[in-house]
ZAKE-601508 format. One line per 10 residues: number of its first residue (from 1); their letters; for each residue x, y, z of N, C-alpha, C, O, CB. Coordinates in pm, whole numbers, plus 50000, padded with zeros to 5 digits. Glycine has a CB too. Layout:
NUM = a = X:Y:Z:X:Y:Z:X:Y:Z:X:Y:Z:X:Y:Z | ... $
***
This chain:
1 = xxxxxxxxxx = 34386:08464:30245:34416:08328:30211:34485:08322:30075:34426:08357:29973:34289:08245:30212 | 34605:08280:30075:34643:08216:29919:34583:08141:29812:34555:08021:29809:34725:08142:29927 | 34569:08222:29731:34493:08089:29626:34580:08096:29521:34597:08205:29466:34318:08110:29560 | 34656:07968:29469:34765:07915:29377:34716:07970:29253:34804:08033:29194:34784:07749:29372 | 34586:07967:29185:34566:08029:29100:34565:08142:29092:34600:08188:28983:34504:08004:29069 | 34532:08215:29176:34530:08368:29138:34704:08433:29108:34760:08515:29035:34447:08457:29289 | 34724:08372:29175:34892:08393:29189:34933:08392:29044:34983:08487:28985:34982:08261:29282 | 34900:08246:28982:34966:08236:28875:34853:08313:28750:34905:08333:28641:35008:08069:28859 | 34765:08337:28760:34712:08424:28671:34746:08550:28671:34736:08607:28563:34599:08422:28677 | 34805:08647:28818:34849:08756:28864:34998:08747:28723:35021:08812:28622:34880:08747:29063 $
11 = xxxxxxxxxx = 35062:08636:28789:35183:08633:28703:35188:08630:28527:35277:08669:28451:35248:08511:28752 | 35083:08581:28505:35062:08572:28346:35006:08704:28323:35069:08768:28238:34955:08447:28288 | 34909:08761:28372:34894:08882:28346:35010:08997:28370:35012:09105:28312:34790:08905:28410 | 35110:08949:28470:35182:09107:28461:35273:09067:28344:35302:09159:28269:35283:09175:28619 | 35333:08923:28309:35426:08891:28201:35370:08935:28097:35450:09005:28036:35461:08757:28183 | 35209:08926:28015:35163:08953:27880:35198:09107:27892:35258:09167:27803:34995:08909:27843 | 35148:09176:28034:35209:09315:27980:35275:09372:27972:35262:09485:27923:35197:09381:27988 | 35401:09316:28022:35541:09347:27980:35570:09308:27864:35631:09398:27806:35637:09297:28055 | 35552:09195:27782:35571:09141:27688:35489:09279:27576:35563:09357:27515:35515:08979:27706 | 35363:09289:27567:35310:09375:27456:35386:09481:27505:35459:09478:27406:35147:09399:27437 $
21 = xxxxxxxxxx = 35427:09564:27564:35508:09682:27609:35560:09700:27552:35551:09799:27479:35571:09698:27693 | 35679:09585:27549:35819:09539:27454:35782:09550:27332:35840:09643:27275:35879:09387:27468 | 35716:09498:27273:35616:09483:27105:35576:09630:27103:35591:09682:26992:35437:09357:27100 | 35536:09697:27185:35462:09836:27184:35574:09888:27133:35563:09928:27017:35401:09909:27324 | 35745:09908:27215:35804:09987:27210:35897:09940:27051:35979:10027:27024:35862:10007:27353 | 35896:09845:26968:35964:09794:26937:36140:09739:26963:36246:09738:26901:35924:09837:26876 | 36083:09697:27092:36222:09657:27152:36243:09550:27157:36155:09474:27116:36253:09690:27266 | 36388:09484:27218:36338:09309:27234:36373:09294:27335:36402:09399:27394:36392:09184:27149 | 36392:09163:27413:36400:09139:27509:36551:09143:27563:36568:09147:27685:36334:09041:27513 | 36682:09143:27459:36799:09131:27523:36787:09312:27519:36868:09345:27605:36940:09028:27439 $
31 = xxxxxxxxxx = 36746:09399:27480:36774:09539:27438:36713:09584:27596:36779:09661:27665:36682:09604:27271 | 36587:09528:27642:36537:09555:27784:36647:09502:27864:36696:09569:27955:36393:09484:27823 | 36688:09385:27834:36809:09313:27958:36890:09376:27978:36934:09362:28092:36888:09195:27938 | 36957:09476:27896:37083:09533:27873:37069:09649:27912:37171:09706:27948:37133:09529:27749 | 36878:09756:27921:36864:09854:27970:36845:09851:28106:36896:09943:28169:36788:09905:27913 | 36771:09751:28176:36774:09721:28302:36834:09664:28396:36777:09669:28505:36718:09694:28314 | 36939:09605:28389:37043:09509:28403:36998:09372:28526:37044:09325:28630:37185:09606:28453 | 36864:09349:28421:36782:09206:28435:36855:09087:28384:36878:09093:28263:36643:09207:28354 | 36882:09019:28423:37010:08921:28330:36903:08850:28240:36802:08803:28294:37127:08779:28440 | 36922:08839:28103:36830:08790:27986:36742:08638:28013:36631:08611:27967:36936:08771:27848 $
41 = xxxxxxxxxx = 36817:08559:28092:36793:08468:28096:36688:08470:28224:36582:08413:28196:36904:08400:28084 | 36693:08517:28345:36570:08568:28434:36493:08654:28369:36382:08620:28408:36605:08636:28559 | 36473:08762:28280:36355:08824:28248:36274:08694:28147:36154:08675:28162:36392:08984:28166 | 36342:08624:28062:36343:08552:27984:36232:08426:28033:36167:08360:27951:36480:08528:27960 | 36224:08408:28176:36174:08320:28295:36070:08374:28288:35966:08318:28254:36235:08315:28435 | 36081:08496:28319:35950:08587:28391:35822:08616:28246:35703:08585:28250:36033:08787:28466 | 35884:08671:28151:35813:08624:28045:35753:08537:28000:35680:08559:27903:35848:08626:27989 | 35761:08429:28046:35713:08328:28062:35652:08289:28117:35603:08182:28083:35747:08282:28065 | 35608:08362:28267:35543:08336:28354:35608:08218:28397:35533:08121:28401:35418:08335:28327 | 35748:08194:28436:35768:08117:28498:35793:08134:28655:35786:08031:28722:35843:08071:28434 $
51 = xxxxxxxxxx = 35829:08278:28735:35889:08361:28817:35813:08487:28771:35794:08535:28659:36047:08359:28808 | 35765:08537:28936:35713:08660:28945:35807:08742:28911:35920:08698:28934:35661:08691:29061 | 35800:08907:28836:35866:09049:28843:35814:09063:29017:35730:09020:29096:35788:09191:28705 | 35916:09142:29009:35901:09217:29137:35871:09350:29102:35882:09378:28983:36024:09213:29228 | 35844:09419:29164:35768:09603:29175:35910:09661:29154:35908:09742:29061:35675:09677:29370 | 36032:09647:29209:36200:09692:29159:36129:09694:28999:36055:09780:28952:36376:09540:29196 | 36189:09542:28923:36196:09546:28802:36058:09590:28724:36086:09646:28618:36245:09423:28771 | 35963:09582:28740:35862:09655:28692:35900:09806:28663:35916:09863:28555:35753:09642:28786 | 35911:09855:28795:35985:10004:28745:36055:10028:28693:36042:10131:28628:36026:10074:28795 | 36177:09955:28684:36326:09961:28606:36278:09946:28434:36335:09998:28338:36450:09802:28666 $
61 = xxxxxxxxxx = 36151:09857:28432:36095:09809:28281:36042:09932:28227:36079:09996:28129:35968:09685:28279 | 35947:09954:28309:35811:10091:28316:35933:10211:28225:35929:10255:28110:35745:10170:28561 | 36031:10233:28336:36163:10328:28270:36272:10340:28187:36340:10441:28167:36222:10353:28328 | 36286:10203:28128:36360:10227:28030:36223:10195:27888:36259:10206:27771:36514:10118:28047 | 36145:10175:27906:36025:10188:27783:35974:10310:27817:35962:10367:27708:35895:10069:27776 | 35941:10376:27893:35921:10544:27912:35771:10494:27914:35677:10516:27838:35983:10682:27769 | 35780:10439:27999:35578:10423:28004:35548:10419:28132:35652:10375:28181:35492:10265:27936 | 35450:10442:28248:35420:10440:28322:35387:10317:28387:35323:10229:28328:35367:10509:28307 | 35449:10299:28564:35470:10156:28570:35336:10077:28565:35340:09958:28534:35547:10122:28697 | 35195:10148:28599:35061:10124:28621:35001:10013:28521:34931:09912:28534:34989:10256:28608 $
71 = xxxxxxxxxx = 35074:10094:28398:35068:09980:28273:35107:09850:28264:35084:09774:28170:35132:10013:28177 | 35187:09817:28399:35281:09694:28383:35207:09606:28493:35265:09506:28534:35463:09726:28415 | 35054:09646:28554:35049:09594:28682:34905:09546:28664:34839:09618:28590:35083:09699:28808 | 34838:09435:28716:34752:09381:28713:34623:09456:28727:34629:09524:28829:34777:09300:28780 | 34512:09469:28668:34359:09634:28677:34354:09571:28849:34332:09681:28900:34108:09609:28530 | 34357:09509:28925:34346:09503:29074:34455:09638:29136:34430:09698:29241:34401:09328:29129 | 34557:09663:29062:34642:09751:29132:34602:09919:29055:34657:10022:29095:34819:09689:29109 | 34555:09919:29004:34485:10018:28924:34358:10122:29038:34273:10067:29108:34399:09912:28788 | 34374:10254:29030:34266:10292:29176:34131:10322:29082:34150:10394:28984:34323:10472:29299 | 34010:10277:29103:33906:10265:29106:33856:10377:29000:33791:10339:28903:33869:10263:29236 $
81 = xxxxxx = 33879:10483:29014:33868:10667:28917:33936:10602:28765:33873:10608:28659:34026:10855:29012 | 34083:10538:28777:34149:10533:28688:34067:10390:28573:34039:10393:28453:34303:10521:28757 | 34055:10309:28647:33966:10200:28566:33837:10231:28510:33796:10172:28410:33935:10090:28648 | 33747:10350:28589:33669:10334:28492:33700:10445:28425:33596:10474:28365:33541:10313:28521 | 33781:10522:28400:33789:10594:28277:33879:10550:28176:33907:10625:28083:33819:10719:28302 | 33918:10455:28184:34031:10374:28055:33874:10345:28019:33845:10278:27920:34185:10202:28095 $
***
């Protein structure tokens, strides 16, 4: 069953961790646009949690910050071994 909230909490959570990523890597957001060829103004959305990432741009993000895409994805997508040892 759909539930509207989870959705949009799904979405705020994968945006904050793209966002600290960006802050992690000291990058900004047109420097990601320009590495992923996300047009600034849609990642710019998605940061916002206005519009879901898709699993494409997650990876395309995950790879030009050199971080693993797992990091970019909600602890529900995370396998069970890996959560409890973070």
């Amino acid at each position: 069953m759909y539930c509207p909230r989870m959705a949009t909490d799904t979405r705020r959570t994968v945006a904050a961790a793209v966002a600290f990523e960006i802050g992690q890597a000291d990058r900004s957001k047109r420097w990601l646009s320009d590495r992923t060829g996300i047009p600034y103004s849609t990642l710019d959305r998605k940061l916002k949690a206005q519009v879901d990432f898709n699993f494409s741009e997650l990876f395309l993000i995950a790879e030009a910050l050199r971080i693993d895409p797992s990091r970019l994805t909600p602890p529900a997508f995370v396998p069970a071994q890996e959560a409890v040892a973070s």
